[in-house]
C-alpha positions in Angstrom: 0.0 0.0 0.0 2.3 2.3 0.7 5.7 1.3 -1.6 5.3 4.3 -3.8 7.2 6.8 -1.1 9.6 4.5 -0.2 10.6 3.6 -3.4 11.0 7.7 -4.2 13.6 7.4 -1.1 15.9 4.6 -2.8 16.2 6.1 -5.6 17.5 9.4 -4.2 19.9 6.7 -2.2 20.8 5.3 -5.5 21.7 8.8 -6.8 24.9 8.9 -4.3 25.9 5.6 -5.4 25.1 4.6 -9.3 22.4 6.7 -10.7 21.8 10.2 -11.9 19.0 12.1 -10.4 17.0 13.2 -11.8 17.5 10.3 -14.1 17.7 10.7 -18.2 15.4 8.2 -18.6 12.6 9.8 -19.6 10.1 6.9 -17.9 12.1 7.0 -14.3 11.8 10.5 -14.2 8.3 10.7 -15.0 7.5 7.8 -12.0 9.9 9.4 -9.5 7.3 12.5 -10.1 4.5 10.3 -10.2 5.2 8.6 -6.9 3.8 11.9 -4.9 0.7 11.6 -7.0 0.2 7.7 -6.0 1.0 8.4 -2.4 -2.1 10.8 -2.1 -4.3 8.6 -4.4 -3.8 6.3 -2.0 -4.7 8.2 0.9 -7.8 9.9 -0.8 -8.9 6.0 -1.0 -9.2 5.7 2.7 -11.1 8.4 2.8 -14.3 7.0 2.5 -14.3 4.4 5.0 -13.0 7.5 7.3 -16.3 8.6 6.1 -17.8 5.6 6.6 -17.0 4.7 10.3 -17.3 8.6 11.5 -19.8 10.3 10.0 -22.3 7.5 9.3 -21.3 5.4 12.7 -20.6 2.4 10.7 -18.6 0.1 11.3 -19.9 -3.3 9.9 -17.0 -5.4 8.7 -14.4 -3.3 9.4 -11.7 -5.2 11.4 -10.1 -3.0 14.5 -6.9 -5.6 14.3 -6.2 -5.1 10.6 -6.9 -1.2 10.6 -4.7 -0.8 14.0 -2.0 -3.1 12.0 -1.6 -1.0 9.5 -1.4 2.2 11.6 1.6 0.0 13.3 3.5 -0.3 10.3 2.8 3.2 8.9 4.4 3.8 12.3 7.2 2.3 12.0 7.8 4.0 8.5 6.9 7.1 10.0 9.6 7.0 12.4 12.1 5.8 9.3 10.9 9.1 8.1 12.3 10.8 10.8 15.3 8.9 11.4 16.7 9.6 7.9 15.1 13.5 7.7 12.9 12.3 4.5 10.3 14.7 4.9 7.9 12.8 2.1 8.0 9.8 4.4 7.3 11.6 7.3 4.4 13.7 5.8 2.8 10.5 3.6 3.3 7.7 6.8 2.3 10.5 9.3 -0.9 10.7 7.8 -1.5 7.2 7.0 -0.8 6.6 10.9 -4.1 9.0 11.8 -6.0 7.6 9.5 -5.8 4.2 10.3 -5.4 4.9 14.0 -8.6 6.4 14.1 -10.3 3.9 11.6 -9.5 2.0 13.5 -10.7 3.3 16.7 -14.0 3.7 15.2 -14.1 0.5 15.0 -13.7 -0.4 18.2 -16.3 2.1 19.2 -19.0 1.7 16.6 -18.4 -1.6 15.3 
């Protein structure tokens, strides 16, 4: 779910070593760009069941373990973020860990 960011932080790794950045391959520059654009797609899909759990007070088949599982990892990339001062990460992971935190809590609450 979440592989677009952290393959937009490897490549600016793989710039130091092997790899111009921004790459003259027309098609690796154009994904490295395209990565931010994923990364929010991605978040604007868990909008709805946000929506779903907290405005309409349903939670029918949402699972707390899964949605507080996935706020765990996003928490652990979240802090990767921050231990390597790679902003994207921080910003993309922090939100992911809200969001599914709180999905997840709803869950608890309303399912």
């Amino acid at each position: 779910m979440h592989e677009g960011m952290h393959h937009y932080h490897t490549r600016k790794r793989i710039h130091h070593h092997f790899e111009q950045w921004p790459h003259p391959n027309a098609l690796k520059r154009f994904i490295d760009r395209m990565v931010y654009v994923v990364g929010f797609f991605a978040i604007a899909m868990t909008v709805p069941q946000f929506y779903e759990v907290w405005i309409n007070k349903n939670a029918a088949g949402v699972s707390a373990l899964s949605w507080g599982a996935y706020s765990f990892t996003s928490l652990f990339w979240f802090f990767y973020g921050i231990l390597h001062k790679e902003r994207p990460l921080m910003i993309n992971y922090g939100i992911w860990v809200l969001l599914n935190g709180l999905i997840a809590a709803g869950a608890l609450i309303y399912g």
